[in-house]
Every structure is written in C-alpha cells, then in structure tokens.
Backbone bond lengths (Angstrom), bond angles and torsions (degrees), N, CA, C in turn:
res aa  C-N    CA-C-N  psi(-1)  N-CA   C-N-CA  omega(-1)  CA-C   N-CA-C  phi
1 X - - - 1.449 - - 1.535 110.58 -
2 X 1.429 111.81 -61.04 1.702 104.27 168.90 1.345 108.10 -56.72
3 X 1.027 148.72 -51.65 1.868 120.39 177.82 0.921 130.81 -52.15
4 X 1.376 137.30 -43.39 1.707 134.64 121.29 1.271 144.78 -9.41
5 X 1.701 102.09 -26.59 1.226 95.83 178.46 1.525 87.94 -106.47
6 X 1.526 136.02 -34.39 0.993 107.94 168.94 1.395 134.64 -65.77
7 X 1.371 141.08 -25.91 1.207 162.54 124.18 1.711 103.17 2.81
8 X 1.219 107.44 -63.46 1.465 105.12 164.04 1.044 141.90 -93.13
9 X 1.165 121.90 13.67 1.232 140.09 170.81 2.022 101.83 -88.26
10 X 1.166 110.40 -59.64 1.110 118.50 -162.79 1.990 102.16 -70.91
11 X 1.229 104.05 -12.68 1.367 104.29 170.75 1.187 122.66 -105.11
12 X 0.949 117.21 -19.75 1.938 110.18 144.10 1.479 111.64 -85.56
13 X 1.191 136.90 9.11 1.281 118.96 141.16 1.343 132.95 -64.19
14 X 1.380 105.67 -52.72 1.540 143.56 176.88 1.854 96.58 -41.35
15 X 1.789 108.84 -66.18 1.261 104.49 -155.86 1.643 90.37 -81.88
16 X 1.026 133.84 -24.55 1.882 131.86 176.86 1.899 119.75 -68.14
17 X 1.419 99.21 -12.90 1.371 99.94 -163.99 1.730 125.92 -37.20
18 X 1.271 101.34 -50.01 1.517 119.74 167.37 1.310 108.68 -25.63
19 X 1.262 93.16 -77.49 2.016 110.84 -167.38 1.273 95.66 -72.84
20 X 1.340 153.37 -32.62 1.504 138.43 169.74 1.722 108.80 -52.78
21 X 1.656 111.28 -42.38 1.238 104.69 -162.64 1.745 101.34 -80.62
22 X 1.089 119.13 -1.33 1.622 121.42 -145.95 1.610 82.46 -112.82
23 X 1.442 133.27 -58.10 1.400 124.59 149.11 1.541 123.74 8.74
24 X 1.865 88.53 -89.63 0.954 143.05 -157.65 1.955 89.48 -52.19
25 X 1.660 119.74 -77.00 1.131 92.09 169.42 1.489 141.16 -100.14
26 X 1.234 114.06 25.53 1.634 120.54 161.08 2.001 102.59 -62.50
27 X 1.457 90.76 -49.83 1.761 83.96 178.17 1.867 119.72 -56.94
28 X 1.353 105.08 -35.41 1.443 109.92 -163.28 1.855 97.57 -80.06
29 X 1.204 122.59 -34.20 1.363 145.33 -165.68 1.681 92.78 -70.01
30 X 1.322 120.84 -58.47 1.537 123.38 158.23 1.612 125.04 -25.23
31 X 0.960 108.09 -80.77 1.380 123.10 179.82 1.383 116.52 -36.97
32 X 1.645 112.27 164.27 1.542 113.15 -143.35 1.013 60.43 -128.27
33 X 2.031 105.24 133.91 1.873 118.76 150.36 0.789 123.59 -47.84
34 X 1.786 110.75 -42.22 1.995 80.48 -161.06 1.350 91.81 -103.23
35 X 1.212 147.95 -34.99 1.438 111.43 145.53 1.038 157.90 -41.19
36 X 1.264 120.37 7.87 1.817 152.93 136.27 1.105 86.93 -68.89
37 X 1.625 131.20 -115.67 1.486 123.41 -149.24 1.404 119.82 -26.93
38 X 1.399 129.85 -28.08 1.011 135.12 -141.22 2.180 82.22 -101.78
39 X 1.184 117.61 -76.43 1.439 108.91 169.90 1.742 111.45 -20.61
40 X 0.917 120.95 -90.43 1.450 142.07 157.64 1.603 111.73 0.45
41 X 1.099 109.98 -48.34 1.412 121.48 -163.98 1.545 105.00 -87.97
42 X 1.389 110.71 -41.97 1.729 121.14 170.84 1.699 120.61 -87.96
43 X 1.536 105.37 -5.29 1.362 110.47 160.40 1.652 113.97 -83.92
44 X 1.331 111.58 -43.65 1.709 114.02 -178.48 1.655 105.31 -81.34
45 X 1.290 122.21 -30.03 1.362 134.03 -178.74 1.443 102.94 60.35
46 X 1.481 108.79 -115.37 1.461 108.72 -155.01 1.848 99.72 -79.81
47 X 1.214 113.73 -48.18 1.364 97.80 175.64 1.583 158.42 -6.25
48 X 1.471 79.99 -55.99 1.610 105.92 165.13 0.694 128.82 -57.04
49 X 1.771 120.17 -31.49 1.606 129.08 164.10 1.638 108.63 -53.37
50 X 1.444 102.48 -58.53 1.306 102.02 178.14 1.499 114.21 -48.19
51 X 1.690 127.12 -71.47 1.638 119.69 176.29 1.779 98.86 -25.85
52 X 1.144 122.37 -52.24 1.472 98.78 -165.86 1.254 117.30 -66.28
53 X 1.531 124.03 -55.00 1.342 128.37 177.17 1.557 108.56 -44.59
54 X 1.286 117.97 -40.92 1.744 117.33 -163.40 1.343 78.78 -74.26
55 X 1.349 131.96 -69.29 1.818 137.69 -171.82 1.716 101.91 -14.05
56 X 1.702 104.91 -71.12 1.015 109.93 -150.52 1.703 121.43 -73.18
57 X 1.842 103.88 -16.84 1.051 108.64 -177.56 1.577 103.34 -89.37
58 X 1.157 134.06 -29.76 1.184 136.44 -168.77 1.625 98.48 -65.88
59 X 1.608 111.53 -65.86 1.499 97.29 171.23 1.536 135.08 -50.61
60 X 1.211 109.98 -24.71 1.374 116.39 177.73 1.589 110.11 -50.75
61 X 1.768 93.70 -50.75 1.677 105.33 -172.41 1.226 104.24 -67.89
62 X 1.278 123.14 -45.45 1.301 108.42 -169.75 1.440 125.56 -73.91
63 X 1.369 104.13 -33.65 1.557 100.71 152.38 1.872 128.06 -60.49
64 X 0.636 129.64 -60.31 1.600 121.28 149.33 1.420 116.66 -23.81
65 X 1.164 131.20 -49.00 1.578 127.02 175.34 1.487 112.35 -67.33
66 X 1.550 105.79 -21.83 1.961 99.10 -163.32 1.555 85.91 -99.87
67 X 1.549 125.18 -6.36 1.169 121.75 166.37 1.003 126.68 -67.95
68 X 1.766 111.91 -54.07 1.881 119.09 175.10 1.383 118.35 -59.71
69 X 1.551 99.26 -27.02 1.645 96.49 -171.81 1.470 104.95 -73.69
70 X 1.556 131.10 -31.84 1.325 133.93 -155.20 1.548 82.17 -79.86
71 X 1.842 117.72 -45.95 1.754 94.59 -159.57 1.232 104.55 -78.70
72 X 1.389 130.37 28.20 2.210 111.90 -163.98 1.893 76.38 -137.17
73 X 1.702 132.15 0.90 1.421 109.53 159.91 1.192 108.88 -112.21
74 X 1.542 128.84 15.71 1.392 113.60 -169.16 1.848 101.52 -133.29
C-alpha cells in the first residue's frame, strides 16, 4: 500500500511540475522583503546573529589562508 501511494504521489508530481513551480513562485514573488526578513529573523532569533558572525569570521580566515598560501608559492 505505501508504494502505491508513493508511486502516485510522485506521478502527479512529475506530470504537475510546471504549475507547482509557477505556484510556488507567484507566491514567493508576492511577498514583501522586509517583511520576510523580518518573519525570518524572529523565527531563527538569536542564531542568525551567530550564522553571521561564524559566516563572517570563517570567510575572513579563509580568505587570509588562500592569501598566505598564494604569497609563500609565488
């Protein structure tokens, strides 16, 4: 019974795809940014601070590393 139902599930996905994706962004295309960010921002809360801080330091380093390495082979 579950392979069947997945079986059909995945085949009206398959033949709907179009209109799922066309849905999909007429709804997102709607929506107000900063009232998005703003949802978004009070759903993840403090976290997000963190993704940025970890974001920003991680790139920092890693840019600095693809830096030393370029000046100690050239």
């Amino acid at each position: 019974m579950d392979d069947r139902l997945i079986d059909l599930t995945v085949s009206v996905a398959e033949q709907n795809r179009q209109q799922v994706a066309d849905i999909i962004a007429q709804t997102i295309a709607s929506w107000d940014p900063d009232a998005t960010v703003e949802r978004i921002e009070l759903a993840v809360g403090r976290d997000l601070q963190f993704v940025r801080i970890n974001g920003t330091l991680v790139g920092g380093l890693v840019g600095l590393l693809i830096y030393t390495v370029y000046r100690f082979w050239h």
